[in-house]
Legacy VTK file of the C-alpha trace (Angstrom):
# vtk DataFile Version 3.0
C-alpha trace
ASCII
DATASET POLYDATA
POINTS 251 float
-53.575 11.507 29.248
-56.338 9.126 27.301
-56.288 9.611 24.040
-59.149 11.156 22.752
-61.928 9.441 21.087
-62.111 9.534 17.411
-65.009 11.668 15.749
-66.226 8.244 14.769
-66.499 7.190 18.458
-68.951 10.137 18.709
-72.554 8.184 19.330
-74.474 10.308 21.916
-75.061 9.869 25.444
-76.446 5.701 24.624
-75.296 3.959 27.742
-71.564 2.143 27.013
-72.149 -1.883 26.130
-70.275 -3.860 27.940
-68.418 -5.030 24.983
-65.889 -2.836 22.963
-64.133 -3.293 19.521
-60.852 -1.050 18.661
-60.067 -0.220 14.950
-56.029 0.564 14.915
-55.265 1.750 11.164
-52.559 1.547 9.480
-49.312 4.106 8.912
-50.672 6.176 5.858
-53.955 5.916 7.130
-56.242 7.465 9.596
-59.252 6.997 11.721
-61.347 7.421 9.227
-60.651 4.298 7.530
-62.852 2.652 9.217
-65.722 4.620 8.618
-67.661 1.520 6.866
-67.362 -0.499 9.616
-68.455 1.743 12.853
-71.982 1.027 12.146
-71.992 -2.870 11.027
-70.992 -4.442 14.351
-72.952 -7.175 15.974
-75.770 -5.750 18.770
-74.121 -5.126 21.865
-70.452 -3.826 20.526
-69.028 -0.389 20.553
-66.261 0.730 18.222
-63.555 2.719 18.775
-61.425 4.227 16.128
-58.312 6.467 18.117
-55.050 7.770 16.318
-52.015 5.155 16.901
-50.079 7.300 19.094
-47.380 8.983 17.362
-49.097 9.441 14.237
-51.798 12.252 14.440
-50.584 15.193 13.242
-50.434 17.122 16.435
-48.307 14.482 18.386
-45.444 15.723 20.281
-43.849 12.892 19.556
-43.008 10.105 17.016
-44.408 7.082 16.856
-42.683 4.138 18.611
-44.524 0.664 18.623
-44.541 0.216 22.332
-45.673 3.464 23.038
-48.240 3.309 20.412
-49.317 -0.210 22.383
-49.081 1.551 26.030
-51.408 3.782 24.896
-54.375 1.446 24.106
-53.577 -0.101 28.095
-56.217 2.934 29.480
-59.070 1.748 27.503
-60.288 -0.932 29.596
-60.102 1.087 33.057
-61.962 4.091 30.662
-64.696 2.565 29.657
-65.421 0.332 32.331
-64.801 -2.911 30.838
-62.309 -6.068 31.780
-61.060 -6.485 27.927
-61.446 -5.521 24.756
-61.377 -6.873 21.150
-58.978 -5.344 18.563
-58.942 -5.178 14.377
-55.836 -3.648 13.329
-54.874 -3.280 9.284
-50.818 -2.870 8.523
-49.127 -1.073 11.225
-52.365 -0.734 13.133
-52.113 -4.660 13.471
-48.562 -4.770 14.838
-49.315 -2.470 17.881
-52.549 -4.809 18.908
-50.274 -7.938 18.668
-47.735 -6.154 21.083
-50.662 -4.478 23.102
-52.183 -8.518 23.235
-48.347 -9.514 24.072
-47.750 -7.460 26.945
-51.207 -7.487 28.216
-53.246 -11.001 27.465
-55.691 -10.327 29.971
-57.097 -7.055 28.058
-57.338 -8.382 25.282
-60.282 -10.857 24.387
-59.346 -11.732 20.406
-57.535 -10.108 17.619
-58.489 -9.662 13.851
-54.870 -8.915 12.074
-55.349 -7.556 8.661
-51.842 -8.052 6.782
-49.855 -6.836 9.923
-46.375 -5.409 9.238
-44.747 -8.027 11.550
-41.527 -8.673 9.517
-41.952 -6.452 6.270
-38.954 -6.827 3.664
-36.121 -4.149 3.428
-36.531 -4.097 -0.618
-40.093 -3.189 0.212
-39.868 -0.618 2.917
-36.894 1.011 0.745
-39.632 1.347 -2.534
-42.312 2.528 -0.186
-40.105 4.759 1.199
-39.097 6.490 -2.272
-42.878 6.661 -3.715
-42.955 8.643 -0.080
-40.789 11.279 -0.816
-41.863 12.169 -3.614
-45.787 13.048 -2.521
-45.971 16.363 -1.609
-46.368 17.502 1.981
-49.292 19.332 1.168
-51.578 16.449 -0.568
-50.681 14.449 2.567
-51.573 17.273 5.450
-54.967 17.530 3.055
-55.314 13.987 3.822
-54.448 14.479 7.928
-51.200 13.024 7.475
-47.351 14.140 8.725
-44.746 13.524 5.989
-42.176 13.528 9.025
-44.194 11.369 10.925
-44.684 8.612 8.036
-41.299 8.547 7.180
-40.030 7.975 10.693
-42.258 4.970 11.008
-41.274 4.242 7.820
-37.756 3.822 9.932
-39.195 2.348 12.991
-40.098 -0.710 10.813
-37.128 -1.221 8.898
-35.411 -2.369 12.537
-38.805 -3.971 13.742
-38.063 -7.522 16.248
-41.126 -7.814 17.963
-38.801 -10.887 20.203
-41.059 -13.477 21.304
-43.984 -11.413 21.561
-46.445 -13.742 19.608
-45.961 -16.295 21.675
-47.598 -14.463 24.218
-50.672 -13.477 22.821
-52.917 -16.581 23.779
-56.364 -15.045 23.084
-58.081 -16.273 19.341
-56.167 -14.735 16.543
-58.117 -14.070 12.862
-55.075 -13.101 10.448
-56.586 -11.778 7.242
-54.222 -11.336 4.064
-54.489 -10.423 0.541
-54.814 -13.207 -2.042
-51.088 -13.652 -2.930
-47.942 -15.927 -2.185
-46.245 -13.709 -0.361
-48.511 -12.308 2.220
-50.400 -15.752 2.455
-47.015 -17.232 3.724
-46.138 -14.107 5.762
-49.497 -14.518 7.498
-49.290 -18.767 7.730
-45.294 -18.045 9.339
-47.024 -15.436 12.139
-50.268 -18.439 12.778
-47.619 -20.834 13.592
-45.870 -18.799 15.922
-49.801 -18.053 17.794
-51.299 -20.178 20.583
-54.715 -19.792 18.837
-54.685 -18.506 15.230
-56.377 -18.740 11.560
-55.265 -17.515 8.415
-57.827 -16.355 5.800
-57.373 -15.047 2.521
-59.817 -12.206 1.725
-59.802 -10.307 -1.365
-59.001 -6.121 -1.581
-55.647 -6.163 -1.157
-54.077 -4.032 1.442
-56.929 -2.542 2.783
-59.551 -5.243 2.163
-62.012 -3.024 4.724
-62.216 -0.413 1.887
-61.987 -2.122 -0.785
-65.122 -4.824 -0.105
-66.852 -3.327 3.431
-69.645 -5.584 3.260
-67.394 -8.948 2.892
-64.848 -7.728 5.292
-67.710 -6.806 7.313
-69.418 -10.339 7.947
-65.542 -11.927 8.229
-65.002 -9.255 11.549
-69.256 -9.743 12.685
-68.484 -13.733 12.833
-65.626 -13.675 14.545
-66.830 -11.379 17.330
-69.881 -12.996 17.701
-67.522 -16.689 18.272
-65.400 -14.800 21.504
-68.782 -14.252 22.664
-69.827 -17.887 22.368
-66.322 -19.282 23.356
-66.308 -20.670 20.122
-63.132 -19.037 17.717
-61.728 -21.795 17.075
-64.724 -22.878 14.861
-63.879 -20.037 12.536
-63.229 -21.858 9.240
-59.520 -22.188 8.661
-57.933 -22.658 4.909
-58.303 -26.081 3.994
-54.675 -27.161 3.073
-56.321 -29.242 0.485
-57.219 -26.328 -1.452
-55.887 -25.923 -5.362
-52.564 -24.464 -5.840
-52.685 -21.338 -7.585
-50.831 -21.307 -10.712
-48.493 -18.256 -9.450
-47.959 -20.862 -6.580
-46.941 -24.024 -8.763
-44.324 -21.695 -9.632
-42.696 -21.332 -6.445
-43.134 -25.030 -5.272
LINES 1 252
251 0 1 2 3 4 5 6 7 8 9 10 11 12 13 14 15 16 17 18 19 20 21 22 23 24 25 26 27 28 29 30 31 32 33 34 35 36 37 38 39 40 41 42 43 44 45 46 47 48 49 50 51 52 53 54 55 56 57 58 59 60 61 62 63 64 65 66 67 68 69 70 71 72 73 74 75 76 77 78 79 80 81 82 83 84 85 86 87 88 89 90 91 92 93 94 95 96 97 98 99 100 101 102 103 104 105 106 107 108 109 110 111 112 113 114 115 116 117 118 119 120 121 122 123 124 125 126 127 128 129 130 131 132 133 134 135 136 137 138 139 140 141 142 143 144 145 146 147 148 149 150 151 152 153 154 155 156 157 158 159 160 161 162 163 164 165 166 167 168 169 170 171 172 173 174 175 176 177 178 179 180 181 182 183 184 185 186 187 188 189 190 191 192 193 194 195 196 197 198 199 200 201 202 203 204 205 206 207 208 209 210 211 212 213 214 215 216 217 218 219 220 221 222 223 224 225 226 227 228 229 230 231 232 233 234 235 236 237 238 239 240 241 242 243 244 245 246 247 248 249 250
């Protein structure tokens, strides 16, 4: 069965554009992430925020990434349209790179905000603890599973998504936070991409909350290029720029 549309996919009975853009959030997050962005989208585009399967609280079952990526297959055939756009932020990102991976034809571009492609043990282990210790009830107030988290949590720790980038050959936007370390994780994913840019964009993980407006006018250009055939003029990191002084470090 589809999965059902997110209360922010609620917009009357307007007829459907012909053009539709899928939020995917990420694991400690929900639909409602996205909340500043439903209503900034170029004329003509429809958002659409669902649940990453496995994650809602009322899922039978756990969340597995190709499961998670099957599930956004029925969207085309549902709302009448040949392909879609996606924006997905941490895990959210990883199932539209394997939904783009097994299906290229359904999807049109991808905006990739710090996608958990290859996250670090050391890191999953520390997110894991701060987990555990939150109590179920401050999550459930917050629409999330403990369970659930945790077990993606695991998911992740085991995560080879193969050759699966190589696949994707519609225009990739990777966004990552201002830092060393996601800059290169993002740079080592663009190489392994057909058709991709790296941009740094300030807010951290969740850049979409943190500045809506910015993160806003970075997702509104890039649509608006698939629509003029034009994504590769997005403007790339100029390898000329300064190094950082937390980079001189490291060189």
């Amino acid at each position: 069965m589809p999965e059902s549309p997110s209360p922010l996919d609620q917009q009357g009975a307007a007829p459907r554009p012909e053009k539709i853009l899928v939020f995917l959030h990420d694991m400690a997050d929900t639909p409602l992430t996205w909340q500043d962005q439903v209503g900034a989208l170029p004329e003509g585009w429809r958002p659409l925020t669902p649940w990453l399967r496995g994650m809602k609280p009322i899922d039978k079952e756990v969340f597995d990434l190709q499961a998670a990526a099957d599930a956004l297959s029925v969207i085309p055939l549902e709302y009448g349209v040949e392909s879609v756009a996606m924006v997905g932020v941490g895990l959210g990102g990883t199932v539209a790179l394997r939904c783009a991976a097994d299906s290229p034809a359904m999807v049109r571009g991808l905006v990739l905000v710090n996608p958990l492609v290859a996250p670090g043990g050391r890191e999953l282990r520390r997110q894991r603890t701060a987990l555990r210790l939150v109590p179920r009830a401050r999550l459930a107030a917050q629409n999330l599973d403990k369970d659930r988290l945790l077990a993606a949590m695991d998911i992740l720790a085991t995560l080879d998504l193969g050759d699966a980038p190589e696949h994707v050959g519609c225009p990739v936007l990777i966004l990552h936070a201002d830092d060393r370390a996601a800059r290169r994780g993002a740079e080592d994913l663009a190489a392994r991409l057909p058709n991709a840019t790296v941009h740094a964009v300030a807010g951290g993980p969740r850049p979409h909350q943190e500045d809506p407006q910015a993160f806003n006018d970075i997702v509104a250009e890039f649509v608006s290029s698939l629509d003029d055939n034009s994504a590769d003029d997005f403007p790339a990191e100029s390898p000329d720029d300064p190094v950082r002084d937390d980079d001189a470090a490291d060189d």
